[in-house]
Residue frames as qw, qx, qy, qz and C-alpha x, y, z in Angstrom:
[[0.133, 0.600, 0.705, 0.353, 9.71, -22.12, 7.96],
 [0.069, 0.942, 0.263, -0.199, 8.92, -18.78, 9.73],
 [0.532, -0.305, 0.448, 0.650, 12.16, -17.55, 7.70],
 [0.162, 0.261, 0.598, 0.740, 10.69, -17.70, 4.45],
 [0.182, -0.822, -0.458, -0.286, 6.95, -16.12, 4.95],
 [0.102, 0.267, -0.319, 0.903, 7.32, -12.53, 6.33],
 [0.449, -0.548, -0.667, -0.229, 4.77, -12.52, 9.35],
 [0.398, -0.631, 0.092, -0.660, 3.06, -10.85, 12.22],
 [0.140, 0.033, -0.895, 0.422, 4.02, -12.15, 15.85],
 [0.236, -0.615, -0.747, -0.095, 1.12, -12.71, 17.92],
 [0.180, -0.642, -0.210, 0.715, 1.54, -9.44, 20.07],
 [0.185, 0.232, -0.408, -0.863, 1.23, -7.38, 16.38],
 [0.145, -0.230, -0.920, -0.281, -1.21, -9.73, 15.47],
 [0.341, -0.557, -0.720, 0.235, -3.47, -8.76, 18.63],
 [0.226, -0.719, -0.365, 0.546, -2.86, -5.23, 18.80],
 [0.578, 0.221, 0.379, 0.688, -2.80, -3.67, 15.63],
 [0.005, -0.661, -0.342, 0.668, -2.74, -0.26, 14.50],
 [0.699, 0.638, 0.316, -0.070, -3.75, 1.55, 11.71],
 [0.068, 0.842, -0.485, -0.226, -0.18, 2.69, 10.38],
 [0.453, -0.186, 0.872, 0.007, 1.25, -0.74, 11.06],
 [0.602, 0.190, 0.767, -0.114, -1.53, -1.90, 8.87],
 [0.397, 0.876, 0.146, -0.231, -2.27, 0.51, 5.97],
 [0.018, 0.646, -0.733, -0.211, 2.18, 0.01, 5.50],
 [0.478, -0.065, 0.830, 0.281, 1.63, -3.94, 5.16],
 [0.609, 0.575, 0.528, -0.141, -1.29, -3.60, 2.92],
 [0.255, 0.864, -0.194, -0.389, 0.56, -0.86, 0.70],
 [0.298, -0.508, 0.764, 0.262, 3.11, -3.77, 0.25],
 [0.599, 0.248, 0.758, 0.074, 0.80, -6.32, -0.76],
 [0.503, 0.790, 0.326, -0.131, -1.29, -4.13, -3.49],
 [0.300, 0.920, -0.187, -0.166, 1.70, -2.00, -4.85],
 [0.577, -0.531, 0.598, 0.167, 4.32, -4.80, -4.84],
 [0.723, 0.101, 0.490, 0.476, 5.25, -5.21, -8.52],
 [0.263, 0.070, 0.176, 0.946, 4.08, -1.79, -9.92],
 [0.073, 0.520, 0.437, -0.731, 1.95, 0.92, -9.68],
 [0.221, 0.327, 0.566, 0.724, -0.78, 1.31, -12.27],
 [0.314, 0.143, 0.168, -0.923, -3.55, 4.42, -11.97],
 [0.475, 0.349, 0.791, -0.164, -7.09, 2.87, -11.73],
 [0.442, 0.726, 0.392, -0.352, -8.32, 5.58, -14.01],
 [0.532, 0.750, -0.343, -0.193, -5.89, 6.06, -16.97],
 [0.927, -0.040, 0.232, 0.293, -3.24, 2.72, -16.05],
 [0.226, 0.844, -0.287, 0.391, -0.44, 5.62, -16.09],
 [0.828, -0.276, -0.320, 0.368, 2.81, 3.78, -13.63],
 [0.210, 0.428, -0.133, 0.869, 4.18, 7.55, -12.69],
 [0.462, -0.741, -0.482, -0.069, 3.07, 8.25, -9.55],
 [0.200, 0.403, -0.402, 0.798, 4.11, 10.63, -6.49],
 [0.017, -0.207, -0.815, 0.541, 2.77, 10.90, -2.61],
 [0.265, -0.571, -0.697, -0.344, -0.69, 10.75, -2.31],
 [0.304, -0.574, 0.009, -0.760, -2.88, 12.69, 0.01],
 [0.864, -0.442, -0.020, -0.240, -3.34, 9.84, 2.56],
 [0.327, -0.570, 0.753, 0.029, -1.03, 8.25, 4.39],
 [0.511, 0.021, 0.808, 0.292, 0.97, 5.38, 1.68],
 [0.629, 0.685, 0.350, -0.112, -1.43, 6.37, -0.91],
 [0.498, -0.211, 0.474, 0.695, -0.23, 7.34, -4.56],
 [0.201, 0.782, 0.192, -0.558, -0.86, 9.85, -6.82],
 [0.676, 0.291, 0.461, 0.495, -0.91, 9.44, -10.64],
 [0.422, -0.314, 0.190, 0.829, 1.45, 11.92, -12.07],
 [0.099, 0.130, 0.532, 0.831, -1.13, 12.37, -15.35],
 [0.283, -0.605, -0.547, -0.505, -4.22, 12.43, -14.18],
 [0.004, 0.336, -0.542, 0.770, -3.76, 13.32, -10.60],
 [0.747, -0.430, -0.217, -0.458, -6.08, 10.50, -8.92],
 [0.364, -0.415, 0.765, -0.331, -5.24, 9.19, -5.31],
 [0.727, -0.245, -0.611, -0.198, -5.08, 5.58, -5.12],
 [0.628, -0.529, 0.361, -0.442, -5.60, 4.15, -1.35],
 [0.043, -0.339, 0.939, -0.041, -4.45, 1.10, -0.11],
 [0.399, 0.300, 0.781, -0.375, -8.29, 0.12, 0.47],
 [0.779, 0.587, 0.128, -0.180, -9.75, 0.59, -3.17]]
């Protein structure tokens, strides 16, 4: 069972950091495609923050946290 479900040992679990955490979260939210909150344009490029994305037409950062 721990095979299928991609998890955190307990030692990551207990001592996270914010890189470590701001990379899983980018997975969860941007893991089928990337739409722009403010025009739902899927064309993006690197954001200003670390993981973030940047829509190509309108040029808003998303974050992993909004």
């Amino acid at each position: 069972m721990e095979n299928r479900f991609k998890s955190l040992s307990l030692f990551e679990f207990q001592s996270p950091n914010d890189e470590k955490c701001t990379k899983y979260l980018s997975g969860l939210k941007w893991v089928n495609e990337f739409k722009c909150n403010k025009c739902k344009h899927d064309k993006y490029c690197t954001g200003n923050k670390p993981f973030g994305r940047q829509c190509t037409r309108s040029n808003t950062d998303s974050i992993v946290t909004k």
